[in-house]
N, C-alpha and C positions, 0 to 999 in steps of 0.2 A: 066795156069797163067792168071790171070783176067784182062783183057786188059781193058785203062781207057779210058774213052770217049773223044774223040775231042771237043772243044768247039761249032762247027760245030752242030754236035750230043748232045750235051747237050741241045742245043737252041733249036732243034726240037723236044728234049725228054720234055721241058719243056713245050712246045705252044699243044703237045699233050695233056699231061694231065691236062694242066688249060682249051684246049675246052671240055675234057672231065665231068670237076667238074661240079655239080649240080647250078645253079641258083637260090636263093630263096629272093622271092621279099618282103618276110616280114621282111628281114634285111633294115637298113636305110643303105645304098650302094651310092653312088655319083659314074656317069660314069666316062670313062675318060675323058670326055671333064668338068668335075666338075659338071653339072648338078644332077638335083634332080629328084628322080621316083615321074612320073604324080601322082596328086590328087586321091586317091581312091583305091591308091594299095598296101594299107597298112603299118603302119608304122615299120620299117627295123632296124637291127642293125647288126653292121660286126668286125668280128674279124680278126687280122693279124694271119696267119699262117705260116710258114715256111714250103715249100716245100721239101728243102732240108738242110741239116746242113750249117754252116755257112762258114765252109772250103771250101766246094767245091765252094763258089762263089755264090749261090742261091739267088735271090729276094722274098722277100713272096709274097703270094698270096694271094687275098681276097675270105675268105671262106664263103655261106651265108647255113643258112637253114631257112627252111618253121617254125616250130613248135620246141616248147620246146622239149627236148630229155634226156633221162638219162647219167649221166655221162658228163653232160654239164660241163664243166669250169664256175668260178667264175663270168668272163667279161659276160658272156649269161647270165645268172642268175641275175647280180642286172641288166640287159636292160630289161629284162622280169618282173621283183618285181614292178618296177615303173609306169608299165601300171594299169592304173584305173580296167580293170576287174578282178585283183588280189591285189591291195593294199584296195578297201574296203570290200572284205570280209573278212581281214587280220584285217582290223583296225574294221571291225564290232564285228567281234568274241574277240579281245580286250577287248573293254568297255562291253561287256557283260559279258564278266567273270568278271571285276572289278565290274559291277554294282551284280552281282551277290553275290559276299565275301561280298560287303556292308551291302545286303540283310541279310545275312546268320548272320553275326555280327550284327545287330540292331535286328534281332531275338531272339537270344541268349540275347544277354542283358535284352532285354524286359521280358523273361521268368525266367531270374535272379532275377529281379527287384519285380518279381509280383511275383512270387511265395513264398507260407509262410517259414518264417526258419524252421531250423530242433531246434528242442524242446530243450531245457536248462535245467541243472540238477532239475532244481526249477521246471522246471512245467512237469517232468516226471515220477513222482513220489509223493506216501506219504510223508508227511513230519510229522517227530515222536517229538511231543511233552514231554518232561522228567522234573519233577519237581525233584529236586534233593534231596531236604530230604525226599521223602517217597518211591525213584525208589529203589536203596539196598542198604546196608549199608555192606560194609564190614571188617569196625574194632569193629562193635558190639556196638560202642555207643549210638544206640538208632535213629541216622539219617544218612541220607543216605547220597552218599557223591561220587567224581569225579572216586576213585577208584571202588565203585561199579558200575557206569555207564561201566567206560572201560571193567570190568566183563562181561559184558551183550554185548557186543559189537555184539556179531555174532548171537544174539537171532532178532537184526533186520538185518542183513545179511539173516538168516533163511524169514524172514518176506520181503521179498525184498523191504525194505526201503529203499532209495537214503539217507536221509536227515536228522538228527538231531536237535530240538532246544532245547536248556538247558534253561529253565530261571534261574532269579540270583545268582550269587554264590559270588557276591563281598563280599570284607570285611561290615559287615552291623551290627548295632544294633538290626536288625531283628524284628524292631516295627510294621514295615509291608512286615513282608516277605522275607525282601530283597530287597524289592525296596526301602528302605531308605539307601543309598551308603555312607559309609564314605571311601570308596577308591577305585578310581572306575580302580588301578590296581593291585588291590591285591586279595587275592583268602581269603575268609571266611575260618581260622581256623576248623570250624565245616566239610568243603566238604573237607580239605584239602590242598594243598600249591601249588604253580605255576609250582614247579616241576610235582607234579600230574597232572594239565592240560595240560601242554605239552607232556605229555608220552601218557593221553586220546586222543590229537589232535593228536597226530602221528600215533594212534590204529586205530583211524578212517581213516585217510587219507588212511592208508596199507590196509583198507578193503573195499576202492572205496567211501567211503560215505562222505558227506560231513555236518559239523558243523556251525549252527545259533546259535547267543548268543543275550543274553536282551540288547538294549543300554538304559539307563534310563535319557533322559535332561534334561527334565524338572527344578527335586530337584534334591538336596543330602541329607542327612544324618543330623542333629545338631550337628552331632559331626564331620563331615568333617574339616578337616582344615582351608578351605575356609573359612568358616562361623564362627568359632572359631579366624579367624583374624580380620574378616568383621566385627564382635558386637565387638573386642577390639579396633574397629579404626586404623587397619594396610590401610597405606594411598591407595596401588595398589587395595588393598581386600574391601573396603568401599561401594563401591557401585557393588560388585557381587548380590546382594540382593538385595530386594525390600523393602526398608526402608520408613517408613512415620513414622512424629510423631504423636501422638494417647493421651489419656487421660486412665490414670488407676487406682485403688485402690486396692493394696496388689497385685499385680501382675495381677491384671484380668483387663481387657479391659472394660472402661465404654463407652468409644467415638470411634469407631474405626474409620478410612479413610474414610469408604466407606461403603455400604452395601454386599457387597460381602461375599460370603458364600461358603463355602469349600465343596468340594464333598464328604466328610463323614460328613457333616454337621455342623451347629454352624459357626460363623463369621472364615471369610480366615487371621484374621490377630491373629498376637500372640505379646503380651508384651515383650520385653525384658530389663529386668533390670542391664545388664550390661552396654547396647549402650543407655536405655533410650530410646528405640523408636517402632514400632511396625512394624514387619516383614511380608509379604505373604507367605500361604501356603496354597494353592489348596486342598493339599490333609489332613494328618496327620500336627498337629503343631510339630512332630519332622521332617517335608519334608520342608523347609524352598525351598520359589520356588527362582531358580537362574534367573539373570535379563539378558537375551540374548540383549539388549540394547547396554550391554557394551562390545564390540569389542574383551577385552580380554578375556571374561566369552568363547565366540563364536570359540577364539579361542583354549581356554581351552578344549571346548568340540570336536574338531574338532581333536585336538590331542591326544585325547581317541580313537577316533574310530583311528585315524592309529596306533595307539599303537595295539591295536588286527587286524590290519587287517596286519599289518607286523608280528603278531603270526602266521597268517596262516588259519585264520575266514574264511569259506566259506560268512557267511551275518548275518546280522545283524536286527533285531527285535525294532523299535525304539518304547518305549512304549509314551504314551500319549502327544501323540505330539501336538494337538490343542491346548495343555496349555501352551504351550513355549514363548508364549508372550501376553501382557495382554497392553490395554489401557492406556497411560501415563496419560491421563486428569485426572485417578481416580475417572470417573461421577458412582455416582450409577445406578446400573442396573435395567431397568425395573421391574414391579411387575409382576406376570403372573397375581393373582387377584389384581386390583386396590384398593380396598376395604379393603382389610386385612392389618393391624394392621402390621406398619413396623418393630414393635418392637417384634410380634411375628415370622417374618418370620426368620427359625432355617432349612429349607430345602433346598438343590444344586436343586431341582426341583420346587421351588415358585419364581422364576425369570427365565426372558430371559437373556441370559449369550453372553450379545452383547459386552460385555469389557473384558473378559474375555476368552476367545478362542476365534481360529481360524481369528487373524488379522491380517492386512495387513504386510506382511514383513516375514509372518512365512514359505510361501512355496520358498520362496530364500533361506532361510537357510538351507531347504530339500533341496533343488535343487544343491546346496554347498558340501553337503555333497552327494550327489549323483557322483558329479563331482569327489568325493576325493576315491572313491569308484572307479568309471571306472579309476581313475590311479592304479590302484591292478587287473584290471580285463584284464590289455591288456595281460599277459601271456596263452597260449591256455589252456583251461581245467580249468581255475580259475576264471571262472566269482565270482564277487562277490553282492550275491544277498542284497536286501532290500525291506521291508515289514514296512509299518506302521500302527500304533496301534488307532483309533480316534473313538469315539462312538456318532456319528450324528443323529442317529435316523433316521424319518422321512426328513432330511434334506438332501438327499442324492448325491443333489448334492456338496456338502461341501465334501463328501466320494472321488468322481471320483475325482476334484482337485489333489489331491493325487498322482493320474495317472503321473500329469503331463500334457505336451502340446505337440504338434505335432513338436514340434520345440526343446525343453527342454525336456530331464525325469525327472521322481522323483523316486517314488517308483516303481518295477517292480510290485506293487499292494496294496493297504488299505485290510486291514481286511475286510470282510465282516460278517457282523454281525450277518445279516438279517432272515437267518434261524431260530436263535433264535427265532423265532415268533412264530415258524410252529406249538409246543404246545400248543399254543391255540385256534388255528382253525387246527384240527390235521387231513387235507382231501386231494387226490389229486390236487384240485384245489387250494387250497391255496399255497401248495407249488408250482405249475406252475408259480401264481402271484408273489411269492416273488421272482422264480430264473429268471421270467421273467423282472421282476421290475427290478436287476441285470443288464441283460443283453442287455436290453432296453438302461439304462444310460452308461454303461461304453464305452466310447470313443473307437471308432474303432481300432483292432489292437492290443490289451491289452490284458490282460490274466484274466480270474476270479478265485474266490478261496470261499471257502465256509467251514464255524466254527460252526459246532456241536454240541458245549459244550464250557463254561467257560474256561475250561483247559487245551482244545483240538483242534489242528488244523491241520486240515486234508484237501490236496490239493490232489484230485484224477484227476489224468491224462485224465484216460480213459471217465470220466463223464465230467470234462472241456470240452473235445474234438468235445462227442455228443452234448454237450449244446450249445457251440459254434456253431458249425453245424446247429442247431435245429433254433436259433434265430437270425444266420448272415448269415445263406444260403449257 
C-alpha cells in the first residue's frame, strides 16, 4: 500500500529536486531578491512549470535552459522569434521572395507585350479570289452563279485555302460588272437569291474557311432607289448626290461645274432632265457618286456593312475608297500640261486630282467603319477582316494612310499594287526595289500583301513572313 508523504517530506522532496534543476543564464530570470542578471550574460527568458499537480499542494518552479531545443512549448518559441539574429533573416528572406514574384511577373509581361501575336486567318493563308460569272454555273445559263461557287467548295479545301473573296453579286444593271449596285441587299437574279447565299456562307463556314465580300461606297446604280428619289425631289433623298446646276442642249452638258473628269473618261458630270441639274460620277454616268457629306448617306452606308456582317461575312473588300469624298469648293483641278487646251482635256490622267480623292474627312469614315467592324469581331474565331481598294501610284504614301495610326486602325492593310510594275523591268532587282519600296513605307507592325494580277489577290503567308524578316530584322 503506497504510503503518502508527510508534508515534512514533501518540503525536502521538493528543495531536492529544484537544487538539482539545471541553471540556464540565457533565460531572463529575476533572483529572489528581484534583481537582474549582470550586463553580459545574456539575454534570459523563463517559464512557470509545475513541479507537481496542483492537488498535492505544489508551487511551480522556475525552469531555465541555455539554448533553443526541440519540442519547445509555444512561450520559448515566440522569446526566441523576437531576438534580432532570427527575425532578420526571417524578414530578409521575406522581401526577397516578394521582390522576386515582382521580378518574375514584370518579366512575363514584358514578353507578352513584345512578342509578336499568333497569325490571323487573314494573314495565314491564300486568300482565293472568285468572279462569279465565269467560276461555274450550275443551272446551265450561261453564268456562273452562288450555287456553283458552293459546288467547288472543297476544290479550295483540297488547295488549302483559308479564305474566300467573291466580288459582286448584288442586284445590278451590270453596266459595269456589278459594281453599279441598285440594292446593295439583295442578291443578283443571275447568281441567284439570298437563300442561296446563306446556304454558300454556311458550306463555307462547315469547311473551316472563311468569306470576303465587295463593299462598293462610293456609287450606286441610276437605278437605285436612292437616286430615283434624289432627281424627283423626295425632300430626305435631295441631296444624297452631288447635285450642281450646269448649262445643256438636248441633254448633253455644254457648261459643266467644274473640270473634273471621270476615270473612264470625258466630263464627271452628267445632265439630268428630270431634276434639271447636273450630277457626279467618277466612274460610269450610270455610277451616279453618293455625297458622304450628308450624315444620312454615312449612315446609310454604315448600315450595309452591318447588314452582312450580322450574315456572318468574315471581311469585307472596300472598293475605291479615295473617291468617297470630293472638295466642296468645286475649284477645277489642276492641268498636268499647263499648255493644253482646256477644252480638249477628255483624259482622268491630264489633271492632278487634288479635289477629287483622297480628302480631308475620308479616313474618319474608314476609321468608323473599322470601329463598327471590331463590334462583330469581339466573339473568338471571328475576327472580321478589312482590306482597302485605292490606286495612288507613285504616291505611296497616301497607300500606308490606309494602315491607320498607332493610336486608331483602319484597314488591317491597302492593296498593294505595286508588283504590277515588275513587267516592265522583269529582273530580280527590280522586284527587290518594289517589295522593298513596300516594305520601307509600311508603318511598323502591319502586315504587307502583294497583287499579281488585276483579278487576283494572293496574300501568301509564308513569303509575308520572310519579307518581313528580310527588311524588319
Amino acid at each position: 500500500m503506497k504510503r503518502r508523504m508527510s508534508k515534512e517530506e514533501n518540503s525536502n522532496y521538493i528543495e531536492m529536486h529544484a537544487d538539482l534543476g539545471v541553471e540556464n543564464k540565457g533565460f531572463d530570470q529575476e533572483g529572489e531578491d528581484g534583481s537582474k542578471p549582470a550586463e553580459g550574460e545574456g539575454e534570459t527568458a523563463s517559464v512557470q512549470l509545475s513541479a507537481f499537480e496542483a492537488a498535492d499542494g505544489l508551487s511551480e518552479l522556475d525552469y531555465t535552459q541555455i539554448k533553443p531545443y526541440a519540442g519547445m512549448p509555444k512561450e520559448v518559441l515566440l522569446q526566441y522569434s523576437t531576438q534580432a539574429c532570427y527575425r532578420l533573416p526571417r524578414e530578409i528572406l521575406f522581401w526577397f521572395t516578394v521582390l522576386c514574384t515582382l521580378v518574375l511577373v514584370a518579366v512575363t509581361a514584358t514578353i507578352i507585350a513584345l512578342s509578336p501575336q499568333c497569325l490571323s486567318w487573314w494573314q495565314s493563308s491564300p486568300v482565293y479570289q472568285i468572279y462569279p460569272r465565269s467560276f461555274q454555273d450550275s443551272d446551265q445559263d450561261g453564268v456562273g452563279d452562288l450555287k456553283g461557287i458552293q459546288n467547288r467548295l472543297d476544290h479550295f479545301v483540297y488547295l488549302n485555302v483559308k479564305a474566300v473573296w467573291i466580288s459582286p453579286f448584288y442586284k445590278s444593271p451590270m453596266k459595269d460588272f456589278g459594281y453599279d449596285v441598285e440594292d446593295f441587299r439583295e442578291i443578283d437574279p443571275i447568281f441567284g437569291t439570298m437563300e442561296d447565299f446563306d446556304n454558300l456562307l454556311s458550306s463555307i463556314h462547315d469547311r473551316g474557311l472563311k468569306l470576303i465580300i465587295d463593299f462598293i461606297p462610293n456609287h450606286t446604280s441610276d437605278k437605285h432607289v436612292w437616286f430615283q428619289r434624289s432627281r424627283n425631289g423626295t425632300e430626305k433623298y435631295k441631296d444624297y448626290y452631288i447635285w450642281k446646276d450646269c448649262e445643256s442642249v438636248n441633254g448633253t452638258v455644254t457648261k459643266p461645274p467644274n473640270n473634273w473628269v471621270s476615270v473612264f473618261g470625258n466630263s464627271a458630270w452628267q445632265f439630268d432632265a428630270v431634276r434639271g441639274q447636273c450630277y457626279l460620277h467618277q466612274f460610269l454616268k450610270e455610277q451616279p457618286d453618293l455625297n458622304f457629306r450628308n450624315a444620312d448617306v454615312l449612315k446609310e452606308m454604315t448600315d450595309v456593312i452591318r447588314f452582312w456582317l450580322e450574315k456572318g461575312v468574315d471581311g469585307l473588300r472596300m472598293d475605291a475608297v479615295k473617291f468617297i469624298l470630293e472638295a466642296e469648293h468645286l475649284r477645277d483641278e489642276p492641268q498636268v500640261n499647263p499648255e493644253q487646251n482646256p477644252e480638249n482635256i477628255t483624259s482622268h490622267s491630264e489633271l492632278y486630282h487634288d479635289y477629287t480623292d483622297s480628302q480631308v474627312g475620308l479616313h474618319v469614315i474608314l476609321q468608323g467603319w473599322r470601329q463598327v467592324m471590331d463590334e462583330y469581331s469581339t466573339e473568338p474565331g471571328r475576327y472580321r477582316f478589312m482590306v482597302t481598294e485605292s490606286y495612288d501610284y507613285e504616291k505611296i504614301g497616301r497607300t500606308m494612310m490606309y494602315y491607320g495610326t498607332s493610336f486608331v486602325q483602319e484597314a488591317n492593310f491597302p492593296f498593294n499594287f505595286y508588283l504590277l510594275d515588275l513587267p516592265e523591268s522583269l529582273s530580280g532587282r527590280a522586284c527587290y526595289d518594289l517589295v522593298k519600296l513596300w516594305m520601307s513605307n509600311m508603318p511598323k507592325g502591319y502586315w504587307p500583301n502583294w497583287v499579281v494580277s488585276l483579278v487576283v489577290f494572293v496574300l501568301y503567308a509564308v513569303v509575308s513572313s520572310l519579307v518581313y524578316t528580310l527588311f524588319r530584322g
